[in-house]
PQR file of N, CA, C, O and H, with PARSE charges and radii, in Angstrom:
ATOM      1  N   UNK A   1     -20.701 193.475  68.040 -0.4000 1.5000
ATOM      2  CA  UNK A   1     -20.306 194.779  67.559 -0.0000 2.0000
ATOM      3  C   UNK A   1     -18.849 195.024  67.933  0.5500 1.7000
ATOM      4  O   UNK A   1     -18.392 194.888  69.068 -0.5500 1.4000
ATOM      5  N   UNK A   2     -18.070 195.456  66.688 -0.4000 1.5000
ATOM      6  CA  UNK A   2     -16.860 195.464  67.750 -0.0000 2.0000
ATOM      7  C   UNK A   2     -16.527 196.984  67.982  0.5500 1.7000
ATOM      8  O   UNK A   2     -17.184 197.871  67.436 -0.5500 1.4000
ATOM      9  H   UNK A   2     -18.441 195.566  65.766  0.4000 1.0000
ATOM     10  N   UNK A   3     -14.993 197.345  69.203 -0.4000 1.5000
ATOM     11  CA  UNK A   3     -14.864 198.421  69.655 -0.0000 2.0000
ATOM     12  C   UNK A   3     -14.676 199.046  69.264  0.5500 1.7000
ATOM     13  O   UNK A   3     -13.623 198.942  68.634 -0.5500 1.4000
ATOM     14  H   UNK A   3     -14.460 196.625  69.647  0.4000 1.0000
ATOM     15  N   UNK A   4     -15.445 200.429  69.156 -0.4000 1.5000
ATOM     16  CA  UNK A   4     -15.054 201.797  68.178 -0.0000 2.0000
ATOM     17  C   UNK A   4     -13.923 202.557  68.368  0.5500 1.7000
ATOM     18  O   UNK A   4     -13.561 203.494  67.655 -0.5500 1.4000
ATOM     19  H   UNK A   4     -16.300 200.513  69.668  0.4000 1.0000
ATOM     20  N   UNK A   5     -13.294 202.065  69.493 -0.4000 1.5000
ATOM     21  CA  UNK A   5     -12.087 202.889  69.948 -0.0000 2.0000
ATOM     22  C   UNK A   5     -10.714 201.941  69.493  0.5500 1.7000
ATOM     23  O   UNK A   5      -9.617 202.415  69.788 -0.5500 1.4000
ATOM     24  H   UNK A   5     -13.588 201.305  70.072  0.4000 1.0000
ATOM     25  N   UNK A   6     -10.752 200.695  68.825 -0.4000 1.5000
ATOM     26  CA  UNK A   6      -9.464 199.567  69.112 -0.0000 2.0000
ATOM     27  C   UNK A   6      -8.508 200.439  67.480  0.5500 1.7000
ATOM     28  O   UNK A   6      -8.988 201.073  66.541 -0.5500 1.4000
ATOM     29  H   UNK A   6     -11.643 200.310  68.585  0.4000 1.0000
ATOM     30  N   UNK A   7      -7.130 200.076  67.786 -0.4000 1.5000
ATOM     31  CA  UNK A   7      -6.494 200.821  66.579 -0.0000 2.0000
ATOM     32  C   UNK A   7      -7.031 199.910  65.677  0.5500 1.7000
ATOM     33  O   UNK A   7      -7.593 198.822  65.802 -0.5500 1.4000
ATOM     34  H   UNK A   7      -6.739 199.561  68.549  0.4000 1.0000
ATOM     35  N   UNK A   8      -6.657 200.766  64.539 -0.4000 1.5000
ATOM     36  CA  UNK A   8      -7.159 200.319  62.950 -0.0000 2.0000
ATOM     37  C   UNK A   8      -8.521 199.759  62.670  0.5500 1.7000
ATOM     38  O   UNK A   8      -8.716 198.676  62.118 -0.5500 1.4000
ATOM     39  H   UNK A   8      -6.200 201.650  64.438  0.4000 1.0000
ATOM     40  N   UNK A   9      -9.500 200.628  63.119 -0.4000 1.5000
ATOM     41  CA  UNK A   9     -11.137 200.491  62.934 -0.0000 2.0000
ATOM     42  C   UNK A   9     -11.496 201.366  61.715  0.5500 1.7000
ATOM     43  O   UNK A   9     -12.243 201.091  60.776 -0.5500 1.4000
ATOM     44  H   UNK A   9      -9.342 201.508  63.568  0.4000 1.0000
ATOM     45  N   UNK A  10     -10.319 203.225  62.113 -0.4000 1.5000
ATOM     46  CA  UNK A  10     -10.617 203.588  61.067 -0.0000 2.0000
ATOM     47  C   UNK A  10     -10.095 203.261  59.996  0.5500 1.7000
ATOM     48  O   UNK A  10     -10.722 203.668  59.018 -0.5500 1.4000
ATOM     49  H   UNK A  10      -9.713 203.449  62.875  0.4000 1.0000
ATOM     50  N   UNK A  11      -8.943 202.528  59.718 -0.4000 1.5000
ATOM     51  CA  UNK A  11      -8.516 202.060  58.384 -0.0000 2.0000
ATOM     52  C   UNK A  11      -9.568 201.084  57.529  0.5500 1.7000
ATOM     53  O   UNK A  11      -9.822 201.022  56.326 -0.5500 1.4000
ATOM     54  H   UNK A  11      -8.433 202.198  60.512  0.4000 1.0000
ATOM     55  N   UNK A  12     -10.150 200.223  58.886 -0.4000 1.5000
ATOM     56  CA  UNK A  12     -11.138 199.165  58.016 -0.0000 2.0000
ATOM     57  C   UNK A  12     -12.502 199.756  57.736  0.5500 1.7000
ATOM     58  O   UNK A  12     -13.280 198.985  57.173 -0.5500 1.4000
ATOM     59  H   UNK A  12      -9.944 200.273  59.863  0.4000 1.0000
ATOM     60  N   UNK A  13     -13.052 201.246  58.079 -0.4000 1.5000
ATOM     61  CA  UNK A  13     -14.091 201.681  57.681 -0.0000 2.0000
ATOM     62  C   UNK A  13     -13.772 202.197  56.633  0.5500 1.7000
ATOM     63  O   UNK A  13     -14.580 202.074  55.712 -0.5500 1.4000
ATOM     64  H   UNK A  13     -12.421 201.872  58.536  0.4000 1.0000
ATOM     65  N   UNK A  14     -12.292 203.080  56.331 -0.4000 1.5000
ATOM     66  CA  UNK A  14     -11.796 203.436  54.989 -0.0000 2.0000
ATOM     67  C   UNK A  14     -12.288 202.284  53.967  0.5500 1.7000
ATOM     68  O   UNK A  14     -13.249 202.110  53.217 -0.5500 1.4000
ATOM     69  H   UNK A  14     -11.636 203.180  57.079  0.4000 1.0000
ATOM     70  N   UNK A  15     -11.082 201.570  54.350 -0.4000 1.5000
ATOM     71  CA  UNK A  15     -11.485 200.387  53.222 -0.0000 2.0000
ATOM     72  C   UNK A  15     -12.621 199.884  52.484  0.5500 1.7000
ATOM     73  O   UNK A  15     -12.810 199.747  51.276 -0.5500 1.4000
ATOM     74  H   UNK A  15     -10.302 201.711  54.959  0.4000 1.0000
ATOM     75  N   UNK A  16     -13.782 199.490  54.137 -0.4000 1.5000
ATOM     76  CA  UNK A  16     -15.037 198.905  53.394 -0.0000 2.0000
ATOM     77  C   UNK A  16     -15.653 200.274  52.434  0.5500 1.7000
ATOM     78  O   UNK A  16     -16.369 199.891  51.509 -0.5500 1.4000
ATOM     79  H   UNK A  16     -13.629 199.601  55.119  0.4000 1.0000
ATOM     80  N   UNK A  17     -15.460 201.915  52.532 -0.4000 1.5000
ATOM     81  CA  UNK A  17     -16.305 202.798  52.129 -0.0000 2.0000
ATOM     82  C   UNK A  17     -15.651 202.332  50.641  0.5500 1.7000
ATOM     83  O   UNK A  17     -16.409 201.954  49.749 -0.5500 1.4000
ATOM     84  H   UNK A  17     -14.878 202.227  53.283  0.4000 1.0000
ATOM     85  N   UNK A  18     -14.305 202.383  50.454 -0.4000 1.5000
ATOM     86  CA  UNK A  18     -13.759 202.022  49.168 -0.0000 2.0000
ATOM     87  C   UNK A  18     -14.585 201.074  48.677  0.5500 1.7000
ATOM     88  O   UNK A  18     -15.387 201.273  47.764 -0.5500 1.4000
ATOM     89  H   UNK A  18     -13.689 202.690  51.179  0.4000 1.0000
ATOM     90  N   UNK A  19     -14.391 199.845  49.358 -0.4000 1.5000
ATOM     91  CA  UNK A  19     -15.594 198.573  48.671 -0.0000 2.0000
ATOM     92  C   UNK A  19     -16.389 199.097  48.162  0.5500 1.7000
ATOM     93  O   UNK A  19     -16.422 198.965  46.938 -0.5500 1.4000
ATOM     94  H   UNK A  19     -13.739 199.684  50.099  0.4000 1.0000
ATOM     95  N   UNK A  20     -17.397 199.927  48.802 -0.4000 1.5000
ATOM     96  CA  UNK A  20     -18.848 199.848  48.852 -0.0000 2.0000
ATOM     97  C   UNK A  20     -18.868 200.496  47.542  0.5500 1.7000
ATOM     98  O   UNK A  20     -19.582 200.025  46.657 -0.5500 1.4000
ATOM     99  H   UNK A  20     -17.370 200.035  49.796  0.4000 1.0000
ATOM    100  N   UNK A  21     -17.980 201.774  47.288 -0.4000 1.5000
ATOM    101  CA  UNK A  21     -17.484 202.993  45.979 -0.0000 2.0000
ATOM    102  C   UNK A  21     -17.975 201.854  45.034  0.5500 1.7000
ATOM    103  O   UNK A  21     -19.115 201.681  44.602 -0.5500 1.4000
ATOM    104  H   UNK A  21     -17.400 202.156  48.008  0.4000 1.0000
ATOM    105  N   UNK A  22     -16.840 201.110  44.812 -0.4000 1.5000
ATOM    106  CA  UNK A  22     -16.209 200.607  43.368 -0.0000 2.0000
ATOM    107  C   UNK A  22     -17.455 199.839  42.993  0.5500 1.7000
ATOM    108  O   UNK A  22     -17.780 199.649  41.821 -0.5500 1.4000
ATOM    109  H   UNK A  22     -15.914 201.251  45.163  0.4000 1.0000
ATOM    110  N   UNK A  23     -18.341 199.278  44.345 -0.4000 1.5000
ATOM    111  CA  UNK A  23     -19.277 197.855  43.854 -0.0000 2.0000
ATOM    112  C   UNK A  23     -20.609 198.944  43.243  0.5500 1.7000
ATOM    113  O   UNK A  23     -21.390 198.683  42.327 -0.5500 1.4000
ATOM    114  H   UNK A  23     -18.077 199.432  45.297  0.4000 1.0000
ATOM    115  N   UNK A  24     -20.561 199.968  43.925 -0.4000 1.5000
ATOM    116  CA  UNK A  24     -21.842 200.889  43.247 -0.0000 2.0000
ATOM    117  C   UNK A  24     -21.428 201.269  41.791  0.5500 1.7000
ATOM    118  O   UNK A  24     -22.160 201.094  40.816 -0.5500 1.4000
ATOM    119  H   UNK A  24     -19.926 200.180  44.669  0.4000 1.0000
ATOM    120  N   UNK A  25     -20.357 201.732  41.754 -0.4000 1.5000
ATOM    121  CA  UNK A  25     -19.813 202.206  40.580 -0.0000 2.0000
ATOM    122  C   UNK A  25     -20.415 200.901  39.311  0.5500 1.7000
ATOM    123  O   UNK A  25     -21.135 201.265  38.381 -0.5500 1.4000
ATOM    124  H   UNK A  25     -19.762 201.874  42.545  0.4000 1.0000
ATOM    125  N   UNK A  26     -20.028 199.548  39.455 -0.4000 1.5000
ATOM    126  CA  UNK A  26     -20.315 198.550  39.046 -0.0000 2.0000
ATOM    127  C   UNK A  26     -21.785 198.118  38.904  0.5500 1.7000
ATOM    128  O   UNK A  26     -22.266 197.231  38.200 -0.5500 1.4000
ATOM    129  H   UNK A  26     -19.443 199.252  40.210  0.4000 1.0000
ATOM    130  N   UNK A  27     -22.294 198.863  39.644 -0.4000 1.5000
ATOM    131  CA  UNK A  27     -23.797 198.512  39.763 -0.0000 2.0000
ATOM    132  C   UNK A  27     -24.505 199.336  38.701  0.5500 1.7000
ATOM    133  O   UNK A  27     -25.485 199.091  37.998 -0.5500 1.4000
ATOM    134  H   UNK A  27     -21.903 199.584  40.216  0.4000 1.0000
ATOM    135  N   UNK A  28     -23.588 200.543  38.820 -0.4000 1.5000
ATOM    136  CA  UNK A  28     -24.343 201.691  37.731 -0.0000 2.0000
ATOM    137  C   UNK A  28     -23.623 200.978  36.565  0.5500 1.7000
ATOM    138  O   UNK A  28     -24.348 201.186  35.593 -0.5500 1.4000
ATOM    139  H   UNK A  28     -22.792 200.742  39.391  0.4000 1.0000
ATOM    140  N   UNK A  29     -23.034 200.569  36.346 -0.4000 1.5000
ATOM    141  CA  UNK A  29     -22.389 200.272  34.707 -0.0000 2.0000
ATOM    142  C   UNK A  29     -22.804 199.534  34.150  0.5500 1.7000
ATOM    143  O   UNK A  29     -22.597 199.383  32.946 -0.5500 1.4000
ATOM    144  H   UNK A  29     -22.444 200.400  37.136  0.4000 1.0000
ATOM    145  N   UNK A  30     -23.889 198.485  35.203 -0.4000 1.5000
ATOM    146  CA  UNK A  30     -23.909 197.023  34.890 -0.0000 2.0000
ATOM    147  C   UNK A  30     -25.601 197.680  34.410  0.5500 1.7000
ATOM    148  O   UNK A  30     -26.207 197.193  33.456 -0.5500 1.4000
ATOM    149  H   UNK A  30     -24.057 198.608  36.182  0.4000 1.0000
ATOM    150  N   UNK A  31     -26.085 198.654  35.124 -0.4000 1.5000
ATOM    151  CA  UNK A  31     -27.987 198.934  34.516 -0.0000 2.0000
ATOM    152  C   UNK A  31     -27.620 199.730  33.245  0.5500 1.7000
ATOM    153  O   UNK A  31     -28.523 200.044  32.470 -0.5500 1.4000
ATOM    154  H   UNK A  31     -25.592 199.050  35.899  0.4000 1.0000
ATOM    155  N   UNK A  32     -26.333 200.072  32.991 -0.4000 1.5000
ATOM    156  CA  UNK A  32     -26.320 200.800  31.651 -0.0000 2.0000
ATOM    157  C   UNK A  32     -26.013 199.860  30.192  0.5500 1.7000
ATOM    158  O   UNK A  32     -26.501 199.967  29.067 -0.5500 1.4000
ATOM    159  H   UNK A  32     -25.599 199.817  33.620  0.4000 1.0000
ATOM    160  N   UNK A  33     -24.746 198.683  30.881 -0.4000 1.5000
ATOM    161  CA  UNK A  33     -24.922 197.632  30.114 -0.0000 2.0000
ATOM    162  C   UNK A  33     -26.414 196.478  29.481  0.5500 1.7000
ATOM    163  O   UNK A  33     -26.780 195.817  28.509 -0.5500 1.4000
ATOM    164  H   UNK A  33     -24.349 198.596  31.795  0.4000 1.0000
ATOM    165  N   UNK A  34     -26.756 196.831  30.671 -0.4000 1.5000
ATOM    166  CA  UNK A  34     -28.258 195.510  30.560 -0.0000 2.0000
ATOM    167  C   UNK A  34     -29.080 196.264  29.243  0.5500 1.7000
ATOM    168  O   UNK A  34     -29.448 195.513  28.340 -0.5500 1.4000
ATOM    169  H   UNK A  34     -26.458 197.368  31.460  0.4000 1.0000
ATOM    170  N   UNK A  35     -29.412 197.930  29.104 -0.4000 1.5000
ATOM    171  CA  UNK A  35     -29.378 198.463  28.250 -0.0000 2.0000
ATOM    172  C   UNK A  35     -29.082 198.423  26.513  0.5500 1.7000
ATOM    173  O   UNK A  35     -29.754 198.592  25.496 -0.5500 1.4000
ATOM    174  H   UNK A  35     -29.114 198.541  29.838  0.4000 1.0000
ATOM    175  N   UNK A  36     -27.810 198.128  26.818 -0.4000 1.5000
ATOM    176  CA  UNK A  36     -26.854 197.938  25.573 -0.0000 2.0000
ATOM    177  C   UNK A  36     -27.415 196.718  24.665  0.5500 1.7000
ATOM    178  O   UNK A  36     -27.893 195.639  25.016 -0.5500 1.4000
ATOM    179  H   UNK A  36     -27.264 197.991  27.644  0.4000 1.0000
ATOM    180  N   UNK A  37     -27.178 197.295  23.296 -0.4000 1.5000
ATOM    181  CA  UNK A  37     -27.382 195.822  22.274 -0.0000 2.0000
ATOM    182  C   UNK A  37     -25.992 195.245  21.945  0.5500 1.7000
ATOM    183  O   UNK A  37     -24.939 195.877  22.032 -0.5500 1.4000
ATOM    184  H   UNK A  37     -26.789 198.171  23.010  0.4000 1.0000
ATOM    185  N   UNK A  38     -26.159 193.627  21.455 -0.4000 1.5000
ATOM    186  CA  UNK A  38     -24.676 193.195  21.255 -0.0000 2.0000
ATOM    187  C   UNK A  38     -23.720 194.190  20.931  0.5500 1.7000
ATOM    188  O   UNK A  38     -23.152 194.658  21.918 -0.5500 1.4000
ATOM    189  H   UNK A  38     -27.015 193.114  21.385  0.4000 1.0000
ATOM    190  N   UNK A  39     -23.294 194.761  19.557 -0.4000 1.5000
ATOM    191  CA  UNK A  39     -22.790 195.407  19.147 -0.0000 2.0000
ATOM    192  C   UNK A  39     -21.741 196.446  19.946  0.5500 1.7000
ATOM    193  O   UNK A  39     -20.513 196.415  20.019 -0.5500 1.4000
ATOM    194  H   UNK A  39     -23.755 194.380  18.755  0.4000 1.0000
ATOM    195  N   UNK A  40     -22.668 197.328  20.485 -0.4000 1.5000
ATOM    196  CA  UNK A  40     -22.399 198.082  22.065 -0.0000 2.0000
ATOM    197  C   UNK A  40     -21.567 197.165  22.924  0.5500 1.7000
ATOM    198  O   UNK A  40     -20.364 197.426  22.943 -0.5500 1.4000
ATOM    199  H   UNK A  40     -23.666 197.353  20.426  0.4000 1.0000
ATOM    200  N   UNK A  41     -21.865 196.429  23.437 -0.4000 1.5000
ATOM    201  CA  UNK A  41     -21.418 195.429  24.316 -0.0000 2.0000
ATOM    202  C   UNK A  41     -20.039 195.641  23.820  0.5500 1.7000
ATOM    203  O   UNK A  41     -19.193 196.413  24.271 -0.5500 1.4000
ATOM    204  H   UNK A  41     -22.842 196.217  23.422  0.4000 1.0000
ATOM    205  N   UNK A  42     -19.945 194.750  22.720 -0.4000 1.5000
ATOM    206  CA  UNK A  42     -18.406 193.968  22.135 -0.0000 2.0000
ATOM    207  C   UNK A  42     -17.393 195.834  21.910  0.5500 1.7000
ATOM    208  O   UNK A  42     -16.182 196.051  21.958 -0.5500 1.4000
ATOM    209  H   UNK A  42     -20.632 194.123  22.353  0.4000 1.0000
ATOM    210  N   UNK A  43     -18.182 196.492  21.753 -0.4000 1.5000
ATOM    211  CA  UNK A  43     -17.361 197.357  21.341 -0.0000 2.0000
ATOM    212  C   UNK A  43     -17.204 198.420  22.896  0.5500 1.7000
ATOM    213  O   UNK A  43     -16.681 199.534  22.920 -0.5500 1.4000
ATOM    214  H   UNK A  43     -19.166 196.316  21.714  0.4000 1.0000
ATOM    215  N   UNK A  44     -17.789 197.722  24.031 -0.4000 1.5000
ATOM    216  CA  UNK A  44     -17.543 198.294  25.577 -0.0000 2.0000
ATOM    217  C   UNK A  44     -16.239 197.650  26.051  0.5500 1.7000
ATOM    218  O   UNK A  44     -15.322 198.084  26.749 -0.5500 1.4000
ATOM    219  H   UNK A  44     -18.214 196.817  24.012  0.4000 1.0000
ATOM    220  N   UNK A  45     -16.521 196.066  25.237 -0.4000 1.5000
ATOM    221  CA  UNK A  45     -15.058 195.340  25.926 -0.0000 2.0000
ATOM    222  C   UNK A  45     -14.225 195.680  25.067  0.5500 1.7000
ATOM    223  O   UNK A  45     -13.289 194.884  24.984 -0.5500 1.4000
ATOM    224  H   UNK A  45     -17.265 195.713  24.669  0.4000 1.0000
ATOM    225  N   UNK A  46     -14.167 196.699  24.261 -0.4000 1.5000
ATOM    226  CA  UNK A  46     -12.814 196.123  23.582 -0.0000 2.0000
ATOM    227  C   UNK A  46     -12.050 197.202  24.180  0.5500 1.7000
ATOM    228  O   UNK A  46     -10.825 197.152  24.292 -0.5500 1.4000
ATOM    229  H   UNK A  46     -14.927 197.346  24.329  0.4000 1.0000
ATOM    230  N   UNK A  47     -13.149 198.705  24.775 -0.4000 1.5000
ATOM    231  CA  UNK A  47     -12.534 200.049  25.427 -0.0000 2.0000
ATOM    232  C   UNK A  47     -11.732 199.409  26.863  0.5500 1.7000
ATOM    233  O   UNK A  47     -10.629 199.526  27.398 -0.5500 1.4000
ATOM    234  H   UNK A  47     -14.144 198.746  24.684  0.4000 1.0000
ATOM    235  N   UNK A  48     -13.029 198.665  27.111 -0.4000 1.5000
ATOM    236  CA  UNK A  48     -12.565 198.411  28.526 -0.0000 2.0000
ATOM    237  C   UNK A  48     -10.561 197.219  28.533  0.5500 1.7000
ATOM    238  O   UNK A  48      -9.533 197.362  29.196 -0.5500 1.4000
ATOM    239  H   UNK A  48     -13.925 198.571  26.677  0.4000 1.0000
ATOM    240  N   UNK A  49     -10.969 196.222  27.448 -0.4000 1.5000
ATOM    241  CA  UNK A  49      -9.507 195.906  27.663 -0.0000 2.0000
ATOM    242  C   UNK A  49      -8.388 196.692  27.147  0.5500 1.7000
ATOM    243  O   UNK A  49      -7.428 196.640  27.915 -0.5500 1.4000
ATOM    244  H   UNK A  49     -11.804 196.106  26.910  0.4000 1.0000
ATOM    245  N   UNK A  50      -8.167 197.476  26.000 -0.4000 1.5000
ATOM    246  CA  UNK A  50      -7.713 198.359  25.724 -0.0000 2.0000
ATOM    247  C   UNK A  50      -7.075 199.206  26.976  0.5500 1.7000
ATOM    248  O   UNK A  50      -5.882 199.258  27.275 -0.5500 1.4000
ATOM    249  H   UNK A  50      -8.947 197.519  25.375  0.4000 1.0000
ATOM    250  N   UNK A  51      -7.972 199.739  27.512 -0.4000 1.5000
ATOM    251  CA  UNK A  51      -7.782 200.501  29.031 -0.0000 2.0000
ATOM    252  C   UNK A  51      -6.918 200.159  30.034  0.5500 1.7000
ATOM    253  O   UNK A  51      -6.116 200.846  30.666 -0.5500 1.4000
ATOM    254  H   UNK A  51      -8.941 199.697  27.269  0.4000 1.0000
ATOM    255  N   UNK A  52      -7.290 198.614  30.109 -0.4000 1.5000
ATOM    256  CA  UNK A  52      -6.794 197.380  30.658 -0.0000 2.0000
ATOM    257  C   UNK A  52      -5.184 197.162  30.601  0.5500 1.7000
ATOM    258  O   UNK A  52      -4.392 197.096  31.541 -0.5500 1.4000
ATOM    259  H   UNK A  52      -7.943 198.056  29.596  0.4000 1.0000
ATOM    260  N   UNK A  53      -4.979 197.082  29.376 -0.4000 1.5000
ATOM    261  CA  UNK A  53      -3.870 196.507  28.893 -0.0000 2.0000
ATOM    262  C   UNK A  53      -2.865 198.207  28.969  0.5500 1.7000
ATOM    263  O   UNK A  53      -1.811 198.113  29.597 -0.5500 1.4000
ATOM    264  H   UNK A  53      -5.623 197.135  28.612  0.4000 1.0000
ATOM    265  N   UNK A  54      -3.027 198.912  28.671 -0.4000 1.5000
ATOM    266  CA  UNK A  54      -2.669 200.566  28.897 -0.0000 2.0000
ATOM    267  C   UNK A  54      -2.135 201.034  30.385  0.5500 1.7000
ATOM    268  O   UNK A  54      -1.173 201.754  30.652 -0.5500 1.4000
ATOM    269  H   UNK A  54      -3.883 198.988  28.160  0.4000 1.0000
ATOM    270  N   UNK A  55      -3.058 200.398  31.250 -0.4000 1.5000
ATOM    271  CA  UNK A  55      -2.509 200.567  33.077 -0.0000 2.0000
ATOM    272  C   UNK A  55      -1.833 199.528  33.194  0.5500 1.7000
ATOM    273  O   UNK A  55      -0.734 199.671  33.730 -0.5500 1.4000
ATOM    274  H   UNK A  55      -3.839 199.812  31.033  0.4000 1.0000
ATOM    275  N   UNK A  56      -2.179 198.336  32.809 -0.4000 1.5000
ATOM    276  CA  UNK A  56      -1.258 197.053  33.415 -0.0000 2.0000
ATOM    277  C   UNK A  56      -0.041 196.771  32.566  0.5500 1.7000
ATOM    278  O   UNK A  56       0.914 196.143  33.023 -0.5500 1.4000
ATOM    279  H   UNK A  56      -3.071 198.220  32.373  0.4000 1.0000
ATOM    280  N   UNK A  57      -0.073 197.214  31.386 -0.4000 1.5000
ATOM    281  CA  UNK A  57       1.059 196.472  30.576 -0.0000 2.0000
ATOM    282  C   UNK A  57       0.402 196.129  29.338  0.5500 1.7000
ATOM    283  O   UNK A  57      -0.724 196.512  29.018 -0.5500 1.4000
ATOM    284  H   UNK A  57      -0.848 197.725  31.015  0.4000 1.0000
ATOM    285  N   UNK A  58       1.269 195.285  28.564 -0.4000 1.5000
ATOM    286  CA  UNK A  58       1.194 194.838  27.099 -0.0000 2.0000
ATOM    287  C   UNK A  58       0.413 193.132  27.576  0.5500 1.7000
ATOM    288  O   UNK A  58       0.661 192.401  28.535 -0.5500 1.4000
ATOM    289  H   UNK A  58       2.183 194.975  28.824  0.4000 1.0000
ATOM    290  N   UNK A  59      -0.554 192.981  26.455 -0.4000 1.5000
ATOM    291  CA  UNK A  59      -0.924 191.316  26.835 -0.0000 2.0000
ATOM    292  C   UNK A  59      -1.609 191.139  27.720  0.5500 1.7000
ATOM    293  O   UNK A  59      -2.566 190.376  27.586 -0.5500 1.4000
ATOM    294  H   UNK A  59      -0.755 193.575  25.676  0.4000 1.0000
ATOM    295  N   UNK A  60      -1.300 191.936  29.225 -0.4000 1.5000
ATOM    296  CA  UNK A  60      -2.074 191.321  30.657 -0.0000 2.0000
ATOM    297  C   UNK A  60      -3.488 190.580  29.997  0.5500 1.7000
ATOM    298  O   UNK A  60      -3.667 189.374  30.159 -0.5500 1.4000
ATOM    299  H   UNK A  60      -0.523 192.556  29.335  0.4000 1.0000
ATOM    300  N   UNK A  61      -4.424 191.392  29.271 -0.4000 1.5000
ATOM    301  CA  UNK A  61      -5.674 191.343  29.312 -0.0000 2.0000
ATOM    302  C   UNK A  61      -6.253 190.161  28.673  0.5500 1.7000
ATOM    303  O   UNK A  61      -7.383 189.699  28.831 -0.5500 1.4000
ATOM    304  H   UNK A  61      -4.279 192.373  29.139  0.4000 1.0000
ATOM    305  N   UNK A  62      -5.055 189.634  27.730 -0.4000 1.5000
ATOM    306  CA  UNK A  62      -5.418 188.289  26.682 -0.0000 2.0000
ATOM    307  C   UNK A  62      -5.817 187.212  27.355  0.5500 1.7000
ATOM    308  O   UNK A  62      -6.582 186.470  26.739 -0.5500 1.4000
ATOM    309  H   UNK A  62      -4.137 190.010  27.601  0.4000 1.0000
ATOM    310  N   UNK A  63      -5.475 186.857  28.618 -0.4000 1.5000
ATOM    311  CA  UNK A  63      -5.983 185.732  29.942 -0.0000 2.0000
ATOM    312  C   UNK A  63      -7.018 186.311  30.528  0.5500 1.7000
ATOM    313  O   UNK A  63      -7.882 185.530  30.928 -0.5500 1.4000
ATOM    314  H   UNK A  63      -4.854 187.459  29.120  0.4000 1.0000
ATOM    315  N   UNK A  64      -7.218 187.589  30.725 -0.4000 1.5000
ATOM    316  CA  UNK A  64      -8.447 188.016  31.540 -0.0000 2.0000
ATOM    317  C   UNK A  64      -9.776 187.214  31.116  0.5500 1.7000
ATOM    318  O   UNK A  64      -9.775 186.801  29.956 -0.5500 1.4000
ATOM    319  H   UNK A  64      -6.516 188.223  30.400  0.4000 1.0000
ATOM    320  N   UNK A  65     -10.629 187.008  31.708 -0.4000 1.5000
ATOM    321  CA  UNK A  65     -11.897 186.467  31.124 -0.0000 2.0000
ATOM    322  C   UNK A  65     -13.079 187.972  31.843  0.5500 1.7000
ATOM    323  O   UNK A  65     -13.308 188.089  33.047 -0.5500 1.4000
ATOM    324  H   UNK A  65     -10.630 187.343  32.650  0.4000 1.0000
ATOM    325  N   UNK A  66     -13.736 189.076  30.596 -0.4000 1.5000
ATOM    326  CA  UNK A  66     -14.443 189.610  31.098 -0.0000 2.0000
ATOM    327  C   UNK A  66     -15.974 189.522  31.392  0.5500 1.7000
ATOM    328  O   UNK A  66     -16.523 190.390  32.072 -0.5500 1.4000
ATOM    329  H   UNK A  66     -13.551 188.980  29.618  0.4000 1.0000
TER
END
């Protein structure tokens, strides 16, 4: 177990709570996908790279593999 008092314990409990956020977040998207028929699907990735390509830049997303 390590010490609850050593610096930067609370930064790494920040962090992992972040982890834990994003992977639930993912968990719910993924029982709504399993849901989905093809169609749905292809037309989830195209929001999702769209989205993608909008925060990161022009292109980023054409190498992505989703």
């Amino acid at each position: 177990m390590t010490d609850q008092t050593r610096w930067g314990i609370d930064q790494v409990q920040v962090k992992n709570k972040a982890v834990k956020h994003r992977n639930d977040l993912i968990d719910k998207a993924m029982e709504i996908v399993v849901r989905m028929d093809g169609p749905g699907i292809t037309d989830l990735m195209i929001k999702i790279e769209a989205e993608y390509e909008q925060k990161y830049g022009d292109n980023k997303a054409d190498g992505v593999i989703l």
